[in-house]
N, C-alpha and C positions, 0 to 999 in steps of 0.2 A: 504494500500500500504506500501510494507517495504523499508525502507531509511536507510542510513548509519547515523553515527552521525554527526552533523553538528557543525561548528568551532565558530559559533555565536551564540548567546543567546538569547532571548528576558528579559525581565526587572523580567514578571515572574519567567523564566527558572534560571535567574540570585540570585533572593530569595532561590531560590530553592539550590542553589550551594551555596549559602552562610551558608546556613543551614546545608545542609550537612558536607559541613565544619567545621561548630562549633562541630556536632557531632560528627564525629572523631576523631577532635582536643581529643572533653573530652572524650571519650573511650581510650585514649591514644595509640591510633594504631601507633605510630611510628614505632614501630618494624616492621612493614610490608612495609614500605618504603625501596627506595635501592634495597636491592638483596632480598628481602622478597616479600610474598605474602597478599596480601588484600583482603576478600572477605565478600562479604554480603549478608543476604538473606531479600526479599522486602515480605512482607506481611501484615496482619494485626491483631491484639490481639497474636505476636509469641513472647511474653519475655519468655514465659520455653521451646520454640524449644532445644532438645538435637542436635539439626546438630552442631550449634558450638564447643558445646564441641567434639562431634565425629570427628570432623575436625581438632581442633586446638590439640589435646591429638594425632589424627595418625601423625600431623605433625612433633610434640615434640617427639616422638618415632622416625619418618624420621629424625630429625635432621633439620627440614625446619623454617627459619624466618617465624610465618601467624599470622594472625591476622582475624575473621571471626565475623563481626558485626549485630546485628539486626537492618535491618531497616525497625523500625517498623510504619508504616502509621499511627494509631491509637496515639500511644506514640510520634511522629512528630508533629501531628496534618495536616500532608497530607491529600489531594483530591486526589480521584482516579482520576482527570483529570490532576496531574502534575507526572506520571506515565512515561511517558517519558522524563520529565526535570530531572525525577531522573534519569532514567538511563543514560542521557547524563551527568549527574553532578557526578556518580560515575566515566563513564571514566573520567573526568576530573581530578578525584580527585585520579585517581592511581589504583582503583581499578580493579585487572587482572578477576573477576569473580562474579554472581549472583546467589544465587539459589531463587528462585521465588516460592511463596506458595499463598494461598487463599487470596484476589479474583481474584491476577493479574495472573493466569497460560494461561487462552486465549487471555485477552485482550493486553498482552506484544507482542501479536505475532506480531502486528501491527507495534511497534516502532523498529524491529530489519533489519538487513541489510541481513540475511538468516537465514532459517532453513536448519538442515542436515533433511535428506529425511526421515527419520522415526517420524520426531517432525514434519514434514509437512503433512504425513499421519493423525498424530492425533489431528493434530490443537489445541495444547497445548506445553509448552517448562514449562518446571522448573530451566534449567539452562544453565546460557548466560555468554557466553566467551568472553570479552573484549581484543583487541587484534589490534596494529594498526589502530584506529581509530574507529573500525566498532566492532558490537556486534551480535554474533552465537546466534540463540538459538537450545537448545539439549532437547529433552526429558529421563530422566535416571529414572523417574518413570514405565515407559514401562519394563525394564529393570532389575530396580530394582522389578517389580513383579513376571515378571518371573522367576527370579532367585528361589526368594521365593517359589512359586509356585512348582517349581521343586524340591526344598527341603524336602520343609514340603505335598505336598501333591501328593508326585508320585504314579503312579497306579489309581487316578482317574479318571472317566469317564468325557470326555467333549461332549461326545454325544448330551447334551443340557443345556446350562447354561444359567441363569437368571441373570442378573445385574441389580441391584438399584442404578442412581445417572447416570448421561451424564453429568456433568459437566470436569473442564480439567484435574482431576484426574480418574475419570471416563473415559476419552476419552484415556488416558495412557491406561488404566488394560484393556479394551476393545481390543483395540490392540493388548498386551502381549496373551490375553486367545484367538484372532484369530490367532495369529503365532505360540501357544504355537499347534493348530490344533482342538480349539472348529469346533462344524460339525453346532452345529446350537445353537447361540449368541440373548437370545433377553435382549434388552434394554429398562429399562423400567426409567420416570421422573416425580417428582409432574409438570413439562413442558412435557406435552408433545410435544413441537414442537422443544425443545431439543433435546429430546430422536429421533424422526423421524431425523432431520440434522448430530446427529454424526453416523445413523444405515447407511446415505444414504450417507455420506463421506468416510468410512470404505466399504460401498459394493462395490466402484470403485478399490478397489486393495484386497478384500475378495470375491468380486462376492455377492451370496445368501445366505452364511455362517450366516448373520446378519440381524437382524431387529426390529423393535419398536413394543412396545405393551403395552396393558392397563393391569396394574395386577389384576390377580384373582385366588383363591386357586388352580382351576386344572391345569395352567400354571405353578403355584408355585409347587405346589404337584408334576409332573412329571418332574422336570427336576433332572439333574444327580447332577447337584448343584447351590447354591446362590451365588454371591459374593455382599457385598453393598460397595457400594464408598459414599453413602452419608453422609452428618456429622450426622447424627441422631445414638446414641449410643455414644457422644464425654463426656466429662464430662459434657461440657456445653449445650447439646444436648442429653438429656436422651433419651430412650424409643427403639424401632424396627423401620425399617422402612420401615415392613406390617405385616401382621397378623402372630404372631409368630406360631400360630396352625396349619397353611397352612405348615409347616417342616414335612417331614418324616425320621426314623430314617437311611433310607439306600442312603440319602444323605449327601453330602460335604458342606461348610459353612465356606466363605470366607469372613474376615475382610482387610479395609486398614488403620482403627483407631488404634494406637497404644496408646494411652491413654484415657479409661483406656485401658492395656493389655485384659482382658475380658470385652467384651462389654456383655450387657445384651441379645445383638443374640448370641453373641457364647456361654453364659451361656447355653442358654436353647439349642441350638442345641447340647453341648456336653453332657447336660441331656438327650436330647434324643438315644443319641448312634451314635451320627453324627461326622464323621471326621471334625474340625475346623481346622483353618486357622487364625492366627491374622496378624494386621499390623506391627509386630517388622521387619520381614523380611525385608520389602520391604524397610521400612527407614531406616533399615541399608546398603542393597545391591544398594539404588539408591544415597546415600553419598560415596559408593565406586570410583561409575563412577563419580559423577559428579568431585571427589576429585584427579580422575585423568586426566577429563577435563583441569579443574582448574592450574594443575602443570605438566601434563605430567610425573607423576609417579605414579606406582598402588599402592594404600591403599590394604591395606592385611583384606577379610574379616572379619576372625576371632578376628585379634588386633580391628576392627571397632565395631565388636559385644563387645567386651568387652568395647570400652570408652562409649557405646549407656548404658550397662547396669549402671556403674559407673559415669555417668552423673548424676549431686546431683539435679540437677534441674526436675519436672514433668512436660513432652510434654502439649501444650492442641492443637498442630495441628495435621492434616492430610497427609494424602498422600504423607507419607514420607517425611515432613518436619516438 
């Protein structure tokens, strides 16, 4: 059930905002107080996320007071069960904005006051607008894929596409490759009761476009293309994530791993003669949107692509963040 944020604390909730307190404090965010902006992203293992930098460098080019913190659950020493204290101790603490990355992209939906209509279709949000008391969530992963998508792979067929991973980065690109006009979407999970919940959530506004399945080469073999959303290919996550043989060369080969830039699938798919697809796009184009969630001014692609590139730091997340 979604609830607004509440004016009271528990003794928990209260730790929890003392904490986050300190760390701020020593991040030195002052500069984001006042007529400045504050913003943080909630995940966990993100100290080399390039979003801050792509953030605070487009802001510095806008001329904007911002400030854009890791809050990292691992580096905290956070439970995923104080997941809400946090978000209620960031508005607390001034924060106008969240972008959200692994593991919390589905389970945040819970503590927010609404989703806009596209982040409710896909039952994942990455980024939540603090504003007045009450906290938006938005999904700009969707968004940010399609963009990409369009970009880098115009002219291909979506006659049938295969996707690895239903989790809430997966539930984004699932989305994006149904509006983008896939005919026929199957999703595929090492859960399978995963992959059946977002095939059977998405077919209520796709219809039959969509649906679950066990992988196996001839499914794999015929489709027009792959995309994986899982972390498997991450640096921490080596390997494919199915039988790299089941590729044929007259299909497409879609990453949303941005580090490394070549994953071990798009090696071999580009070895084969296959159009690829990595994850830069989409973490650059879903920090545009959220960056003008966040401030109500649009980040300029192109400036965004170059602080992503000039970012001294190397990603080790996903799905665009």
């Amino acid at each position: 059930m979604r609830k607004a944020l509440g004016r009271d604390v528990d003794l928990s909730e209260k730790d929890v905002v003392a904490k986050l307190k300190t760390f701020v404090a020593q991040k030195d965010a002052r500069r984001a107080h006042g007529d400045g902006v504050l913003i943080g992203l909630l995940g966990r293992g993100i100290q080399s996320s390039r979003t801050p930098a792509m953030h605070e460098r487009e802001a510095v080019r806008l001329g904007l007071s911002y400030a854009y913190l890791l809050v990292d659950f691992d580096a905290l020493g956070l439970s995923d069960g104080t997941l809400g204290a946090v978000l209620a101790a960031a508005a607390r603490l001034g924060f106008a904005g969240l972008n959200v990355t692994h593991p919390f992209k589905q389970s945040i939906v819970a503590h927010l006051a609404r989703l806009d209509p596209e982040a409710e279709a896909i039952g994942a949000v990455n980024t939540v607008v603090l504003r007045n008391g009450s906290a938006s969530g938005h999904n700009t992963d969707s968004w940010g894929f399609a963009m990409s998508f369009r970009e880098g792979m115009a002219g291909c067929s979506l006659d049938r596409v295969v996707q690895f991973g239903a989790g809430g980065a997966g539930a984004a690109v699932a989305y994006a490759l149904l509006d983008l006009g896939a005919a026929d979407l199957i999703v595929l999970d090492s859960d399978p009761g995963k992959a059946r919940d977002l095939a059977g959530r998405l077919a209520g506004r796709f219809g039959g476009r969509v649906r679950s399945a066990v992988a196996d080469p001839a499914m794999v073999g015929t489709a027009s293309g792959i995309i994986n959303t899982t972390p498997v290919g991450m640096a921490k996550y080596p390997g494919v994530p199915f039988v790299a043989d089941w590729l044929t060369p007259r299909q497409w080969v879609a990453e949303i791993i941005y580090f490394p830039e070549e994953t071990e699938l798009l090696r071999h798919a580009r070895k084969l003669g296959c159009r690829a697809l990595s994850g830069t796009g989409m973490a650059i184009h879903q920090a545009v949107r959220s960056f003008e969630l966040f401030t109500g001014i649009a980040a300029d692609p192109a400036a965004m692509a170059g602080h992503f590139v000039a970012a001294d730091k190397q990603p080790t997340t996903m799905g665009g963040l």
